[in-house]
N, C-alpha and C positions, 0 to 999 in steps of 0.2 A: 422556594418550596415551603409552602405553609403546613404547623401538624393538621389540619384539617382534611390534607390530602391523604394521610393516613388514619388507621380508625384503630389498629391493633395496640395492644397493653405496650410495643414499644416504639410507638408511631415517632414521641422525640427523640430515639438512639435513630431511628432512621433516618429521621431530618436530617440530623447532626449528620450522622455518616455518608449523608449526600449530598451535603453544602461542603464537608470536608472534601469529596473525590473533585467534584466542581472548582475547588480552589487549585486542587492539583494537575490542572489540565482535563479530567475525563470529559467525554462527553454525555451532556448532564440528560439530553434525551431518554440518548438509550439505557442510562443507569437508573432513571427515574422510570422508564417502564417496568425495569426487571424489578426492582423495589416495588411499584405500586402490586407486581403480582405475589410477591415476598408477602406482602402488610395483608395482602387479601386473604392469603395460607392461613398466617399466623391468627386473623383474628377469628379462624376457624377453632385450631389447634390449641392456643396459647392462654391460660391463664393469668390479672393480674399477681406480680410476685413469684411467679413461673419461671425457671431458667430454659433458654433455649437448649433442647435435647438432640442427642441421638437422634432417639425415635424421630423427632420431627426432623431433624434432617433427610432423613431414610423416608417419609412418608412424601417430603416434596421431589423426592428423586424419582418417588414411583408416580408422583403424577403427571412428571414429564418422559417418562419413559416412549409417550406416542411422538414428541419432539423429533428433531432433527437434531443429531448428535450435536454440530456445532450451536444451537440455540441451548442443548443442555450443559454446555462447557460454557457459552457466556454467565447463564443463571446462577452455574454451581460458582464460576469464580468470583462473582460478586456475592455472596451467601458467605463463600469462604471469608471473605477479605471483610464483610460486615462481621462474622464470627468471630474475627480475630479481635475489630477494634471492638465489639461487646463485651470480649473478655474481660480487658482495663476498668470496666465496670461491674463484671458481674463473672468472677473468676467461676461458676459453674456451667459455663457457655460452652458445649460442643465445639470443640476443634478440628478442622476438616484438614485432609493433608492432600499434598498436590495429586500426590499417585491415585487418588480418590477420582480425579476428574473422568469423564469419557475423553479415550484417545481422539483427538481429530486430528483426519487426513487429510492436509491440506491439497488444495487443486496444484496439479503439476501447471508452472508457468508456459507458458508459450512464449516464444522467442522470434520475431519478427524479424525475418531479413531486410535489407533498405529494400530491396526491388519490391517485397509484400509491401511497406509501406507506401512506397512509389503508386503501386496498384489501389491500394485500398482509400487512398486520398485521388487518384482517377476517377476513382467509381464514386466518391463522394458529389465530387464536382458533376455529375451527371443526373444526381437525387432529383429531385422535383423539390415543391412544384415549378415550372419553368419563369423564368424571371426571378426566381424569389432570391432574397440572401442567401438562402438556406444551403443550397449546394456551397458556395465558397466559405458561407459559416462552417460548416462542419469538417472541411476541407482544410480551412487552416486552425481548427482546434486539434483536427488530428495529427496536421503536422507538428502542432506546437506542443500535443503530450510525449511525442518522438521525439522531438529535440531538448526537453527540458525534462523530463521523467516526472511531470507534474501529477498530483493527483487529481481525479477530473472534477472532484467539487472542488478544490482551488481553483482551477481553468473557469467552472464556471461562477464563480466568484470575483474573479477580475472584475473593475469597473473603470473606469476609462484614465481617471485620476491612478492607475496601478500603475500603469504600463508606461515606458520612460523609455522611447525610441531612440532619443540623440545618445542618451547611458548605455542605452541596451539593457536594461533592468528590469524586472517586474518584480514589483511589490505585494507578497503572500502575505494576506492579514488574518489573525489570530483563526487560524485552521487547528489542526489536531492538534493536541495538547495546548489550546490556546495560546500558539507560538506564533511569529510574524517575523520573514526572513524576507531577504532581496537573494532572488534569481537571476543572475547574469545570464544572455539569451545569445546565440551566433548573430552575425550581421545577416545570415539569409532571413534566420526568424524573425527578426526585427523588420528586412525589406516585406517579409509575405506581412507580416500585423500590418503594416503599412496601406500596400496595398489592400490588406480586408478593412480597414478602418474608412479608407477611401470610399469602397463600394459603401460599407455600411452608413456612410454620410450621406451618399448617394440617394441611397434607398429611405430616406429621409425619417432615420430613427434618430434619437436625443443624442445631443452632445456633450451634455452636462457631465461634469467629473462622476457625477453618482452614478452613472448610467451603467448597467451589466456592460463588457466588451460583446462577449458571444449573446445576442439579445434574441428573445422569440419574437413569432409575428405581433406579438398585443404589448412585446416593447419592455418585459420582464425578461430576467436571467432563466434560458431551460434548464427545465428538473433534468436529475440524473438520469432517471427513470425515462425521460423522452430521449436522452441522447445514447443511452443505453439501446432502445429499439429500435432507433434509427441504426443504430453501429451493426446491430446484427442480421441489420438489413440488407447493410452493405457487404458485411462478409460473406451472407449467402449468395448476393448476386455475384461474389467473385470467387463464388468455390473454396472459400478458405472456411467456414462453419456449415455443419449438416444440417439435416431440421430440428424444427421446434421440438426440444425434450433433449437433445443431443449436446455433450459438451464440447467447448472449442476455446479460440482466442478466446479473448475479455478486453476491456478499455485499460482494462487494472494492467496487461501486461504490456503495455507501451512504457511502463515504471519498471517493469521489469527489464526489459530489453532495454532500456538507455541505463542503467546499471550493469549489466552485462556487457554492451559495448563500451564503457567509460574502462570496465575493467580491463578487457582486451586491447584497448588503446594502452592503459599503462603497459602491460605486459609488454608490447611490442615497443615500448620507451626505454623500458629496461627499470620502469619503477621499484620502489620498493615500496609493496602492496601494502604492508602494517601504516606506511607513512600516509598516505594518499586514503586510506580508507576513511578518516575523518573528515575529509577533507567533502567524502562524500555523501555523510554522514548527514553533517549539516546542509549542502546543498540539496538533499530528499527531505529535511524536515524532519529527521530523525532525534531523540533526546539518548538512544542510547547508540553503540555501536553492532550490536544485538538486533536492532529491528533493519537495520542496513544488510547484515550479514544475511536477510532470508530472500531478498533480491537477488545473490550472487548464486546463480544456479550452473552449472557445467553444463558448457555446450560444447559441441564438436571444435570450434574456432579455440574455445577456450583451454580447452584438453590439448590442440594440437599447438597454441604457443607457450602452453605448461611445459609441455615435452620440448618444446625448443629450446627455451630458458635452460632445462636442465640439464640440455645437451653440450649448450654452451656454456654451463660453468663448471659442469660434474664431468663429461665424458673423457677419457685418456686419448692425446693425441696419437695419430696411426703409430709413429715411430716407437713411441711408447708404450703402446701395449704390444707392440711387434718386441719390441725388449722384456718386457714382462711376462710375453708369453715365452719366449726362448725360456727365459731366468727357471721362470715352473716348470720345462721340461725338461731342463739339468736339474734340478731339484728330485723329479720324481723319477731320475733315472741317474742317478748314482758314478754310474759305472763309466760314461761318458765325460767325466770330470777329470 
């Protein structure tokens, strides 16, 4: 990022502070959008020799006020987090504090039974156009976000060189936080890649290691954006999302539901959940144990072997409380002693 792409009196603290977030994992896109709209404010606002103010904080709050809450909580907490590192330079730099943010609500997750699933990759396989990959493409991407709690631009970032059938492996390259992990996959997921790989040889797309896995018709990796309209295409023809405008599932919560069920699985192992939560930590791709913890949502399955666990290590045997309750009614009656 060159200062040229900035014009304001602190176009090089902004460089700086967006080569820094970049070395630290962010994603340099969307920090370098919010920035470039940051640099455009300021070289309204901002005088050389100028300390970043109050006031101008308070002036870009209110010209996003027409925003979407959550696009003014990204803006605000990069502004914050450039305010702080400006300080170290320029100690009469406005300091923003968290409670300062707009609250965002995050979307309640949706939690996919196997049978929903079972369904929603039926109706896949039934897509159009006829003949094409496309129905088993999508069919076993959807199974493979349900079995792995991948996120779907990892899924569609796979290239052929990723995927390690005889291991059972797939290889996640520098994704969020420019991190790169190995996904250990079931032996079903490995047989369904299999056979999509088969077809996909088939239907006479490239075999080269570089090649996308999930590939579109012209032979590139689909955008999000297309596998996203197609998904909600599919869940409308299976009655599981309403119409256009209406909220519903999401791709996003096939990560949620294979976290959910990884947990319900311990629980019925008789794990101990503090141990096993790292464990899950890193298999999602996570750097802290914080961004794992907002996947773990209470569901009915989950509540009902919460309460089992606690019945089995907390509850009084019948005999037991049959003596206990005797003991309190000598107690509270004296006279029977």
């Amino acid at each position: 990022m060159s200062t040229t792409l900035f014009r304001s009196p602190l176009a090089p603290r902004l460089e700086a502070f967006g080569a820094m977030r970049r070395a630290l994992g962010r994603q340099a896109y969307s920090d370098y959008k919010i920035l470039r709209y940051l640099d455009g404010y300021l070289l309204e606002v901002l005088r050389p020799g100028q300390p970043l103010t109050h006031e101008m904080v308070e002036g870009w709050i209110t010209r996003m006020a027409h925003l979407s809450v959550g696009t003014r909580v990204n803006r605000l907490a990069v502004l914050r987090q450039f305010c702080r590192y400006l300080s170290h330079f320029d100690p009469r730099t406005c300091l923003i504090s968290r409670q300062s943010l707009p609250h965002r609500t995050r979307h309640a997750p949706y939690i996919f039974t196997p049978q929903q699933v079972r369904t929603i990759m039926a109706r896949a396989r039934r897509i159009g156009p006829p003949g094409s990959l496309r129905p088993m493409l999508l069919s076993t991407l959807i199974g493979v976000l349900a079995a792995t709690g991948l996120r779907i631009g990892e899924a569609l970032k796979l290239t052929l060189a990723d995927v390690h059938l005889t291991r059972r492996v797939l290889l996640i390259r520098q994704t969020k936080f420019n991190k790169s992990r190995h996904v250990p996959i079931a032996a079903s997921t490995a047989r369904a890649l299999s056979v999509f790989l088969d077809q996909r040889q088939a239907a006479g797309f490239p075999m080269v290691s570089t090649a996308p896995v999930f590939v579109n018709p012209d032979g590139r990796a689909y955008s999000e954006a297309r596998i996203c309209s197609l998904f909600l295409d599919i869940l409308r023809t299976s009655g599981l999302r309403g119409s256009v405008g209406t909220r519903g599932p999401r791709l996003h919560d096939f990560r949620h539901t294979f976290a959910v069920q990884r947990l319900v699985t311990w629980y019925r192992q008789g794990a101990t959940l503090a141990a096993k939560l790292p464990l899950l930590s890193t298999y999602l791709g996570h750097t802290t144990l914080t961004g794992t913890e907002v996947y773990l949502q209470a569901t009915a399955e989950l509540l009902e072997e919460a309460g089992q666990r606690f019945h089995r290590h907390c509850a009084l045997p019948p005999r037991r409380r049959e003596a206990s309750h005797a003991h309190q009614h000598r107690v509270a009656h004296p006279e029977v002693l």
